[in-house]
N, C-alpha and C positions, 0 to 999 in steps of 0.2 A: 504494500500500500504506500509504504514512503518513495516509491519509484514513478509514484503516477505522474503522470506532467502537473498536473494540479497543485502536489503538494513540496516537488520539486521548485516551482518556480513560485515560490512563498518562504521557498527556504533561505534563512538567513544566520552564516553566523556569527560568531560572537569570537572575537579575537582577543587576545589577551588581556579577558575579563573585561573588557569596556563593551556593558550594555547599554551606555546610550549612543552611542555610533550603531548599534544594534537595531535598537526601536527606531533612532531616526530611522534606517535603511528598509525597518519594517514598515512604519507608517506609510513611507515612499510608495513600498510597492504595491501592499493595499490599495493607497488613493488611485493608483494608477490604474488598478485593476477595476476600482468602484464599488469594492467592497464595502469602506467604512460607509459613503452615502447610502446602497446598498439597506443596511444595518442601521443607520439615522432615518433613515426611510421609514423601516418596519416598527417602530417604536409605538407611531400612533396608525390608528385607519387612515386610509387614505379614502375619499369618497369617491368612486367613480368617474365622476364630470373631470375632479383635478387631478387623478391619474391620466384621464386622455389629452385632456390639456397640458401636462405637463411633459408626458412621450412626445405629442407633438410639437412642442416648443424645443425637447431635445433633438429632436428627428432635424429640425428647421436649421436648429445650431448646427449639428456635424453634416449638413448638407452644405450650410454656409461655408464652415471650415473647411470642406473636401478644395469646393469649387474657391474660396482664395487663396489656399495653396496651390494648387494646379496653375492661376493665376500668374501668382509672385512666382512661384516655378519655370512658368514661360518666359516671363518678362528676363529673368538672373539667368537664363541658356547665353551663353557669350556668343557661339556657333549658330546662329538662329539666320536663316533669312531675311531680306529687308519686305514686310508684307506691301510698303509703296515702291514698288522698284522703278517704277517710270514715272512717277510724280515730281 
């Protein structure tokens, strides 16, 4: 079971006894994953209407984020074509 991807990539250790360099590296990879939100989430009901609302508001965000990385990604290509070539 300590082999699963799951529990491998949660795994952190702890180096010559310094466990707060530890938990920081914990926290990190939690928030990364969305677990701690996750877990903040489940604490109270959530009522329906503001679960859709709020999938949709995140759905919105990382659709945003795809499309202005792809963006800034094209613009920073050094090798790029000139798209007005005879202008």
């Amino acid at each position: 079971m300590a082999n699963h991807l799951r529990f491998v990539a949660r795994t952190v250790m702890v180096r010559e006894g310094n466990i707060d360099a530890a938990y920081k590296t914990l926290n990190r990879v939690l928030s990364t994953d969305g677990v701690i939100e996750t877990v903040k989430r489940g604490r109270y009901y959530e009522k329906p209407c503001r679960r859709r609302q709020r999938e949709n508001y995140e759905n919105c965000k990382r659709i945003y984020h795809t499309e202005m990385a792809r963006k800034i990604s094209f613009i920073s290509r050094a090798n790029r074509q000139d798209p007005w070539l005879g202008c």
